[in-house]
C-alpha distance (Angstrom), angle and dihedral (degrees) to the residues before:
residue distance angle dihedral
X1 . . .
X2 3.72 . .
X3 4.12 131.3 .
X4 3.97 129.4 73.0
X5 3.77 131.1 -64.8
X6 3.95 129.3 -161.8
X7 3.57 135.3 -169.1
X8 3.66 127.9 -172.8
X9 4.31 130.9 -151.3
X10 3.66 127.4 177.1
X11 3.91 90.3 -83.9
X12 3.83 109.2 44.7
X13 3.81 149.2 -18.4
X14 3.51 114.7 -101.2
X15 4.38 115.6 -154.3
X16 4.19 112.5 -161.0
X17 3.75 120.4 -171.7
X18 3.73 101.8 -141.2
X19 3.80 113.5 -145.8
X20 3.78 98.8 154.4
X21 3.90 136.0 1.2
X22 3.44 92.6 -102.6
X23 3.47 96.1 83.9
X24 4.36 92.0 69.1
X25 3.68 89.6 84.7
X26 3.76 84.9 52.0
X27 3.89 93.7 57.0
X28 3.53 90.6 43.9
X29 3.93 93.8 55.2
X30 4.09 91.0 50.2
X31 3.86 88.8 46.2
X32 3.65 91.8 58.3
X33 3.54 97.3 44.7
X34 4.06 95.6 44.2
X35 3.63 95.8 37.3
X36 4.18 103.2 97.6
X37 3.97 93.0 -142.7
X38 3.43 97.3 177.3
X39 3.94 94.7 65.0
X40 3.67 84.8 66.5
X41 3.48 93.8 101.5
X42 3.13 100.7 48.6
X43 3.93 89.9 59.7
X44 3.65 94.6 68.0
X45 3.58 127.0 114.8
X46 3.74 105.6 -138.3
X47 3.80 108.2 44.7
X48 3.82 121.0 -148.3
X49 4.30 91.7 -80.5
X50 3.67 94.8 38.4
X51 3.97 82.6 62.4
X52 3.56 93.3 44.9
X53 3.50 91.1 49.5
X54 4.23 89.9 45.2
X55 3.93 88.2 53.5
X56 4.11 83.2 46.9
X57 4.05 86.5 55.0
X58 3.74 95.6 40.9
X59 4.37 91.7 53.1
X60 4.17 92.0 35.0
X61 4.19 89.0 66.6
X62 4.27 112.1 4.1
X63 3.85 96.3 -169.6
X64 3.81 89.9 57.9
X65 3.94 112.0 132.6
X66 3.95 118.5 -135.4
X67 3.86 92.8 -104.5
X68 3.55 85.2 56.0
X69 3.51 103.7 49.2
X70 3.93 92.1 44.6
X71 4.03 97.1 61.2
X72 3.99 90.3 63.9
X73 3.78 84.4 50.6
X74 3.58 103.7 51.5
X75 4.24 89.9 36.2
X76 3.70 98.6 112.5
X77 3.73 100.0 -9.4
X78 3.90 120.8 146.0
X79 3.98 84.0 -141.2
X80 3.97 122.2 30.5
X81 3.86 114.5 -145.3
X82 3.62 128.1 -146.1
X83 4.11 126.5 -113.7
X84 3.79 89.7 -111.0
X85 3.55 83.1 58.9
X86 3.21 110.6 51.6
X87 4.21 85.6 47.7
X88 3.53 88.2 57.3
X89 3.83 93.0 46.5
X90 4.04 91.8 53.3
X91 3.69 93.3 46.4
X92 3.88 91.7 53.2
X93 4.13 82.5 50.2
X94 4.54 90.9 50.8
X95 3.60 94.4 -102.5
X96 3.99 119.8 133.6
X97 3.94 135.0 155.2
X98 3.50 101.3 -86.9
X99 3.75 130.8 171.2
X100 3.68 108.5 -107.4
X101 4.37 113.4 -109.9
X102 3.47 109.0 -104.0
X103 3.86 112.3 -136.5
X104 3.95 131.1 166.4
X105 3.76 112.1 -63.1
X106 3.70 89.7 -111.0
X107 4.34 130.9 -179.7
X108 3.72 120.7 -147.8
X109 4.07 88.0 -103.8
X110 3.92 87.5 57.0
X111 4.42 101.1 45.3
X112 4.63 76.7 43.1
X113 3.70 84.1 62.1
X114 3.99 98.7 38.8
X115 3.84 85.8 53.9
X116 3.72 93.4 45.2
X117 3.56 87.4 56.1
X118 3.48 104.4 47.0
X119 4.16 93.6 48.7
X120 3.75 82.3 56.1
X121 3.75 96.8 55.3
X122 3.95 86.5 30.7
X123 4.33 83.3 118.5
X124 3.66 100.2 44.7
X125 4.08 109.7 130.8
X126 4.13 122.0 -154.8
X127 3.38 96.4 -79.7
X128 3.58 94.4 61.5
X129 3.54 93.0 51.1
X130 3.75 91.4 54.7
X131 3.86 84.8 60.3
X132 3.82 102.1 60.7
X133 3.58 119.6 85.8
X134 4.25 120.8 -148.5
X135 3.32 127.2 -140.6
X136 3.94 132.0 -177.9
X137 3.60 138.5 159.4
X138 4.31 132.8 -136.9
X139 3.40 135.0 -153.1
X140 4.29 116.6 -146.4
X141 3.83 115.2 -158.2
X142 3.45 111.0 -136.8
X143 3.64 108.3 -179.4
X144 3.70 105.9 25.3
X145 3.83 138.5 -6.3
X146 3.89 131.3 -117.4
X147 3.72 97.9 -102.1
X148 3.87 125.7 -112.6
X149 3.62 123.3 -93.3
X150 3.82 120.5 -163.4
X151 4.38 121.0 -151.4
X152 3.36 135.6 178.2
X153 3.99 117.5 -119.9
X154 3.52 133.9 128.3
X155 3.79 129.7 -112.5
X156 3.54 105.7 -77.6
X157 3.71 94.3 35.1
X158 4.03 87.0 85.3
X159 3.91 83.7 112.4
X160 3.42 107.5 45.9
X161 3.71 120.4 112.1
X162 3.61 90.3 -127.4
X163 3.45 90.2 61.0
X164 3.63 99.6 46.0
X165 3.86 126.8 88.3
X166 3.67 116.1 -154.5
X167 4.48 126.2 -131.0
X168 2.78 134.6 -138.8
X169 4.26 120.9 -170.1
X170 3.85 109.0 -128.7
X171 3.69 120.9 -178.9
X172 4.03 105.1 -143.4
X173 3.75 110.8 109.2
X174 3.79 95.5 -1.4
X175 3.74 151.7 88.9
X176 3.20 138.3 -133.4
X177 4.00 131.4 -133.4
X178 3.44 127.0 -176.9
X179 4.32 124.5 -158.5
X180 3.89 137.2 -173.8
X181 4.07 124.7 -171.9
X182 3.80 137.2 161.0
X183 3.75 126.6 168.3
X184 3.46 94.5 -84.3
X185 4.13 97.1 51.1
X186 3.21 147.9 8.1
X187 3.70 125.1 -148.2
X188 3.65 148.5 -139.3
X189 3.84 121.3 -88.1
X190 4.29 107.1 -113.6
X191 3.44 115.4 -140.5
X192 4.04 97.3 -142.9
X193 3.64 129.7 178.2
X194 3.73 104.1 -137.2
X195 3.90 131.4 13.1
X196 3.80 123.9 -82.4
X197 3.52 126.5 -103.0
X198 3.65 127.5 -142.4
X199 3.87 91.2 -101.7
């Protein structure tokens, strides 16, 4: 391997006649010792607050799309950033499009009750557990589905209400199933016409 190689850092160019391939190790020695590493951080486009102010922007509205997360950015910055970087800059910080959990569409008089429950039982030892039986219905689109939508949250955000999207059981297109179980049986799936009510 014959010819001439160059390599440039933030302080010079540097020109190598290459005779043999002996001389990579060479160039990668001078890099290292040229190359000012720690003004690396300095170089990057989102600063410490702009990412604390990105994370801000990503919790204030979850179903925000990139575009729309990037304008606040760049409003008033000294030094607009691309999409790409922004997505890179919220996956360094845990956040990813995720699918929002899907939980019972519950009101504050319904999660009061779920509490009250669950204080009341707050003493219950395995074998009462092994004495309570759980039921739960399903609903099976047949036509269509509900659509997919996409937030940004981190990891153990899965829980939040701002990361939760609430259902409701329609009827159009769809069937309903109803189940029971406990740990000494487990049921038959009910083919029912409407949904359940708590009575």
């Amino acid at each position: 391997m014959h010819g001439t190689f160059n390599f440039r850092n933030r302080q010079r160019t540097r020109i190598f006649k290459i005779e043999s391939v002996k001389c990579i190790p060479r160039v990668h020695e001078l890099w290292g010792k040229t190359s000012d590493w720690s003004n690396c951080k300095g170089q990057l486009a989102l600063d410490e607050h702009g990412v604390r102010r990105l994370s801000r922007i990503a919790r204030s509205q979850r179903s925000r799309t990139l575009a729309q997360i990037t304008t606040p950015i760049n409003q008033g910055a000294r030094r607009t950033v691309s999409k790409r970087t922004v997505q890179r800059s919220l996956h360094r910080k845990g956040f990813g499009s995720r699918r929002p959990t899907r939980v019972p569409l519950l009101n504050a008089r319904h999660r009061a009750k779920c509490l009250a429950w669950a204080r009341e039982q707050r003493e219950w030892i395995k074998e009462d557990l092994k004495r309570v039986a759980c039921s739960d219905e399903s609903r099976f689109l047949l036509l269509h589905s509900d659509g997919i939508l996409r937030i940004w949250r981190q990891v153990h955000d899965a829980m939040d209400r701002a990361c939760q999207v609430g259902t409701v059981q329609g009827h159009d297109g769809s069937i309903m199933v109803w189940g029971v179980f406990s740990r000494q049986f487990l049921g038959s799936l009910v083919l029912v016409p409407t949904s359940f009510k708590e009575s």
